[in-house]
C-alpha positions as CSV (number, residue, x, y, z in Angstrom):
1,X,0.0,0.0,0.0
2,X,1.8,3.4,-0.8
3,X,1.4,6.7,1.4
4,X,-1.1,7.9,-1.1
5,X,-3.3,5.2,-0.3
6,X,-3.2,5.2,3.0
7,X,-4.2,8.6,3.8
8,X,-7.1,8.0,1.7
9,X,-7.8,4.4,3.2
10,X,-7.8,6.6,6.6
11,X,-10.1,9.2,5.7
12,X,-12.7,7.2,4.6
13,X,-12.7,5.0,7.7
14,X,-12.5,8.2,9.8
15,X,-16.0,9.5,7.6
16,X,-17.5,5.9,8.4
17,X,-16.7,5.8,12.2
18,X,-18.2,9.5,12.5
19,X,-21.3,8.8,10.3
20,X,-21.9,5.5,12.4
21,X,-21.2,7.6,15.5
22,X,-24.1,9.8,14.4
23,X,-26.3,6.5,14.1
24,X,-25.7,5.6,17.6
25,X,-27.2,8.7,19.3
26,X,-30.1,8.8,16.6
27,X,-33.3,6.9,15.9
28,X,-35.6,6.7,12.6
29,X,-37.4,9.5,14.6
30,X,-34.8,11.9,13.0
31,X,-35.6,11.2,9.8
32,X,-39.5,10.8,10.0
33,X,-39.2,14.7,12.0
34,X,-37.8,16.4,8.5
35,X,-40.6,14.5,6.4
36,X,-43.1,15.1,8.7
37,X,-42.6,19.0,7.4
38,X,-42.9,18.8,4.0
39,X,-42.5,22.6,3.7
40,X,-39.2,22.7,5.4
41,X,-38.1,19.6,3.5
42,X,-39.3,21.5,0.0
43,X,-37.7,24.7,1.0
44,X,-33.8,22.9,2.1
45,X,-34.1,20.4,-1.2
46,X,-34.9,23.6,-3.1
47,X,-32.1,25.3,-1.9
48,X,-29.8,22.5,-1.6
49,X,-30.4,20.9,-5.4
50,X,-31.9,24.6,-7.3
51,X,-30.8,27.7,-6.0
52,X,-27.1,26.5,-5.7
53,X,-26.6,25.1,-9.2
54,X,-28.0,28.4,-10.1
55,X,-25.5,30.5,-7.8
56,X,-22.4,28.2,-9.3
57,X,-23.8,28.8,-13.1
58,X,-23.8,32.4,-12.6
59,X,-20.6,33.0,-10.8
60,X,-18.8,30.8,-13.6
61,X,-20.2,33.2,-16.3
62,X,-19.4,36.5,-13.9
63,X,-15.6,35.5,-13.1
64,X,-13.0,34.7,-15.5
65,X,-12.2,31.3,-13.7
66,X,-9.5,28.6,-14.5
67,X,-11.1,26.0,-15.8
68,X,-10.5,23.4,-13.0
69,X,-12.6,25.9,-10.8
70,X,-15.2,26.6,-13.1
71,X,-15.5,22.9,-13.1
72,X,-15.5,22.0,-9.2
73,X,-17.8,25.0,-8.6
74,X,-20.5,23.6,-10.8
75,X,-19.6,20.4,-9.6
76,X,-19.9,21.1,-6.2
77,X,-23.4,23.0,-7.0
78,X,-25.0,19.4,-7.6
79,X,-23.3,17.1,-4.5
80,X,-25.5,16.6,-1.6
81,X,-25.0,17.0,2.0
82,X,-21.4,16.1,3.1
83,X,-21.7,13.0,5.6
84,X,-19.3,15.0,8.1
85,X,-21.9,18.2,8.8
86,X,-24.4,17.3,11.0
87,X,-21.4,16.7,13.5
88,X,-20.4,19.9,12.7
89,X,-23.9,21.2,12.7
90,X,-24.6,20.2,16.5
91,X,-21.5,21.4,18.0
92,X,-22.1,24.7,16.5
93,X,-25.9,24.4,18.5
94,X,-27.8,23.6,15.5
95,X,-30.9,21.3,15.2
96,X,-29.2,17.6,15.8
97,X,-32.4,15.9,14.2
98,X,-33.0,18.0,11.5
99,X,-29.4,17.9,10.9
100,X,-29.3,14.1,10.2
101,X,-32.6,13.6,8.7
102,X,-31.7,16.1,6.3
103,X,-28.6,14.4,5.8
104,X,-30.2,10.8,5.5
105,X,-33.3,12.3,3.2
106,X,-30.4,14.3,0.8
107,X,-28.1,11.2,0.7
108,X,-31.2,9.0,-1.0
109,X,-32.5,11.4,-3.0
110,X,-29.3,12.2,-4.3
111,X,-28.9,9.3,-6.3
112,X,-31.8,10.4,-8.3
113,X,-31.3,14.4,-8.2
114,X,-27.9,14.5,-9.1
115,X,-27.3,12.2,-12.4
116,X,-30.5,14.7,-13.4
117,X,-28.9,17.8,-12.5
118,X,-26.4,17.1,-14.4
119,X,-27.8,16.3,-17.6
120,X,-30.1,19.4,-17.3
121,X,-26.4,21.7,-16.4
122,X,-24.6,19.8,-19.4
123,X,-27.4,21.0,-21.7
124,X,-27.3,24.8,-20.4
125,X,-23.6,24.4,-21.1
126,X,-24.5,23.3,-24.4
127,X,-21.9,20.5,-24.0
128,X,-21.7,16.7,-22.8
129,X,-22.3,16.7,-18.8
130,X,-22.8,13.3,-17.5
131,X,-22.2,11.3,-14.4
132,X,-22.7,7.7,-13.3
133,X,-25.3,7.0,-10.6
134,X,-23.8,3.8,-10.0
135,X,-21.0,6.2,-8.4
136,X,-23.1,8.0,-6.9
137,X,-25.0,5.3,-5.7
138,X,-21.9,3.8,-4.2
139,X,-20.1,6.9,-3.1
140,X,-23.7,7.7,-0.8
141,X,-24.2,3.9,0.2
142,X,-20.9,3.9,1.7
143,X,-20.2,7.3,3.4
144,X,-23.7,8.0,4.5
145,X,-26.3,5.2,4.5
146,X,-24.6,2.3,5.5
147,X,-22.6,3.4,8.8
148,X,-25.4,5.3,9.9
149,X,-27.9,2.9,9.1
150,X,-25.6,0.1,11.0
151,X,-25.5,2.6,14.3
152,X,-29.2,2.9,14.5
153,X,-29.5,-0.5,14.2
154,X,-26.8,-1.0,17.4
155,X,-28.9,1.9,19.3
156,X,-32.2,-0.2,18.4
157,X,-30.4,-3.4,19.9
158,X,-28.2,-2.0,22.3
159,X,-29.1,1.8,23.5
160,X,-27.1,1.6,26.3
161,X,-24.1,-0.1,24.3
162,X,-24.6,2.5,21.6
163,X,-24.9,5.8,23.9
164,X,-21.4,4.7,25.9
165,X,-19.4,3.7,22.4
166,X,-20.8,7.1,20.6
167,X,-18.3,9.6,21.9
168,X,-15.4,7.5,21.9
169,X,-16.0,6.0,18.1
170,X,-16.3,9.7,17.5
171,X,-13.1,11.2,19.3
172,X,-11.4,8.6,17.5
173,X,-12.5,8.9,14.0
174,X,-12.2,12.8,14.1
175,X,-8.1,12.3,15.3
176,X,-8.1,10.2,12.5
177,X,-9.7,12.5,10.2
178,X,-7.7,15.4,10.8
179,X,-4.4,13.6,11.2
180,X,-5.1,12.5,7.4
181,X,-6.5,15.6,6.1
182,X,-3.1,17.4,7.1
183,X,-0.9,15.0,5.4
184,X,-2.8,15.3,2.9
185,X,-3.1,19.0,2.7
186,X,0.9,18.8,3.6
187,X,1.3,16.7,0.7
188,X,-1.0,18.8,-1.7
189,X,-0.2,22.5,0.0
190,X,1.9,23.7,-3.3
191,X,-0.5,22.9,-6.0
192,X,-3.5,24.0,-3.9
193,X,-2.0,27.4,-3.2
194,X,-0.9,28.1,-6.8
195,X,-4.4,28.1,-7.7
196,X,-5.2,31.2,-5.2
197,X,-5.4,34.0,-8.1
198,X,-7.3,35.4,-10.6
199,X,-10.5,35.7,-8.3
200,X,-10.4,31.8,-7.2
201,X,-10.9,32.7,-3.9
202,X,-13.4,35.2,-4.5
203,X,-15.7,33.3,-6.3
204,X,-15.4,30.8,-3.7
205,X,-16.3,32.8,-0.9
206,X,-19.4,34.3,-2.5
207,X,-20.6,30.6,-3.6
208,X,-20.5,29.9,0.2
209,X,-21.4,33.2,1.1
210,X,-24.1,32.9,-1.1
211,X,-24.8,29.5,0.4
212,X,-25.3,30.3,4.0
213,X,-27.6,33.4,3.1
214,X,-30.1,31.3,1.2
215,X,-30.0,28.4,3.9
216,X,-30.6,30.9,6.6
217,X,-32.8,33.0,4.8
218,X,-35.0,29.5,4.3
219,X,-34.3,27.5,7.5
220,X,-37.6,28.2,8.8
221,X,-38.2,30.3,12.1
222,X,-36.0,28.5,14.5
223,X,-32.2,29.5,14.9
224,X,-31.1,26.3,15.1
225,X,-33.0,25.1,11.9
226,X,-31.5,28.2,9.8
227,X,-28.1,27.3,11.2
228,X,-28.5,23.9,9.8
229,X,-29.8,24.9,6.4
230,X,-27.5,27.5,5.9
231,X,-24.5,24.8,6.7
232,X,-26.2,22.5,4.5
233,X,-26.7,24.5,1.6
234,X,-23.0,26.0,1.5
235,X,-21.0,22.8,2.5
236,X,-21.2,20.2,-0.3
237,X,-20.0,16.6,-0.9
238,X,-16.4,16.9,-2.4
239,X,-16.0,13.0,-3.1
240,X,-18.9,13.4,-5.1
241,X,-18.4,16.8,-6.7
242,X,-15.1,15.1,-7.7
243,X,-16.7,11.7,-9.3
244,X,-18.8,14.7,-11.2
245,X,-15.9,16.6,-12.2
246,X,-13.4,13.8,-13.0
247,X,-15.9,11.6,-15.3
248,X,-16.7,14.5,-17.2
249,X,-13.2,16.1,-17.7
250,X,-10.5,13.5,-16.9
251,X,-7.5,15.3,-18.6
252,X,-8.3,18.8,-16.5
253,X,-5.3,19.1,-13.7
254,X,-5.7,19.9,-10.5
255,X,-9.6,19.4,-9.7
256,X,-8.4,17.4,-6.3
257,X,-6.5,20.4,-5.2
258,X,-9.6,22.8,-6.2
259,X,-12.1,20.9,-3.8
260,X,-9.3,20.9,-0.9
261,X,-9.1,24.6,-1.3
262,X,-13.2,25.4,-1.7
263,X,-12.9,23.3,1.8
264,X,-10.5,25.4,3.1
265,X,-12.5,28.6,2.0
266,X,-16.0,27.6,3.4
267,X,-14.4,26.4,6.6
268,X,-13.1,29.6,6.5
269,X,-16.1,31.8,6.0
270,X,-18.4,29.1,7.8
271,X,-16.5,29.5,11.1
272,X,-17.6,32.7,11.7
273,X,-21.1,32.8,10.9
274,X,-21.6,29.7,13.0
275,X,-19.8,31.8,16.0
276,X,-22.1,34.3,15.7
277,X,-25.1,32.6,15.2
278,X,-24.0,30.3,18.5
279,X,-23.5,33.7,20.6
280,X,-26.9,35.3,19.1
281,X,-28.8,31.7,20.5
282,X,-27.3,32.3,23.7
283,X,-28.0,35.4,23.9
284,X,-31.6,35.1,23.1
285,X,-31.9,31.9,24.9
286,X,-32.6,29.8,21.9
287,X,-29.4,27.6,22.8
288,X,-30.9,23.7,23.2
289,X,-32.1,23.5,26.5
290,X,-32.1,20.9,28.8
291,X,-34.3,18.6,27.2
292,X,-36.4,16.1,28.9
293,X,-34.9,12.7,29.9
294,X,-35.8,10.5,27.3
295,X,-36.3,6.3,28.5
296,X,-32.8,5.7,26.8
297,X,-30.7,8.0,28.7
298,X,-30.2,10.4,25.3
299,X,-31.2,14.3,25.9
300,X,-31.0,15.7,22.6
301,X,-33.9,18.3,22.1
302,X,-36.6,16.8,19.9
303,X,-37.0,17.7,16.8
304,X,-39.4,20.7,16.1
């Protein structure tokens, strides 16, 4: 096995152990909360799967982007929820539920949505814009359904196995995960900074920017929910935005070192805004409160 492979051997297991980690604390309750609001669910799929294809195809005819961007941006305009946010999402004080069911709903649908979205961008561009769903399928099946899946299944069997193991499996997998993402930012750290120029970074910051206004603007009335949504809606799926951009244009350089960099630039701007939206909670007291003790020990607030 060479270096290379390792790191990305250890980042998938770290994405697995974290999304099976979310399982354990969750129940099919999470998922039946989002559906159960079909308005909310309308309003993050449109902004999730419309309004940010629309943002990416009008920033790429705005800036005078390298090619490689250009790509990743659109790309990254029709990928899903990334299977690492909800985490993300509730440490910041955001909605845990929603968060996951969101996630879960997103992942399946996805499968569908983006080989469509696509075709219907590839035809805008006037040029050949395809993608296999069989990636998809498997890119989705593995990071997202099956390890979360397999910890609601352990929590169903074994809730008090599953609540003691959670934080653990987690502390582990996100040492793992960052330990990997800097040798691999280490390793790719030249190539990703040569692309900082000729508005990369600008365009970049307004897609996320844009992102987080439309998701909060949408969210719903709750702080938490527009939190969520607005994470959502700017932070995309950069395996699959990669399988996107890859099958499409195989001979373009440096689309790995693009999606590193977008992660870079919406950790970036996302930091901040979730900051501020953590402070304004507290400060109006819409932090999660102490939520009653459910029969299985677990006192996350229930979904609203």
């Amino acid at each position: 096995m060479t270096p290379q492979q390792a790191v990305v051997l250890a980042l998938q297991a770290s994405i697995f152990m974290t999304v099976f980690s979310f399982g354990l604390r969750s129940t099919t309750g999470d998922v039946i909360g989002v559906i159960r609001q079909p308005w909310l669910l309308a309003r993050s799929l449109a902004a999730m799967f419309v309004v940010m294809p629309l943002v990416a195809v009008l920033l790429a005819g705005a800036f005078e982007l390298r090619p490689s961007v250009e790509i990743v941006l659109v790309a990254l305009a029709l990928a899903p929820v990334p299977p690492l946010l909800p985490g993300r999402e509730r440490k910041a004080g955001g909605d845990a539920s929603y968060g996951l069911g969101l996630m879960a709903i997103a992942a399946l649908l996805s499968i569908a949505i983006v080989p469509a979205a696509v075709h219907l961008v590839g035809r805008y561009f006037m040029t050949s814009f395809v993608t296999s769903p069989d990636a998809i399928t498997g890119i989705v099946l593995k990071a997202a359904i099956l390890p979360l899946a397999a910890g609601m299944a352990l929590r169903a069997l074994l809730p008090e196995i599953a609540m003691r193991i959670a934080a653990p499996v987690e502390k582990f997998a996100t040492g793992l995960l960052v330990l990997a993402g800097l040798v691999l930012l280490t390793a790719t750290s030249s190539t990703v900074f040569s692309l900082i120029g000729n508005l990369t970074i600008v365009a970049m910051a307004a897609f996320v920017a844009a992102g987080l206004a439309v998701g909060h603007l949408l969210g719903g009335p709750s702080a938490d929910g527009r939190l969520v949504l607005a994470l959502s809606t700017s932070t995309r799926h950069p395996a699959i935005a990669l399988a996107i951009a890859k099958v499409n244009f195989p001979n373009e350089p440096h689309l790995g070192a693009t999606v590193i960099l977008y992660l870079l630039v919406s950790l970036l701007i996302g930091i901040p805004y979730q900051v501020l939206m953590k402070r304004r909670n507290e400060l109006t007291g819409a932090t999660i409160p102490a939520a009653p003790q459910r029969p299985d020990g677990d006192t996350r607030k229930e979904f609203q």
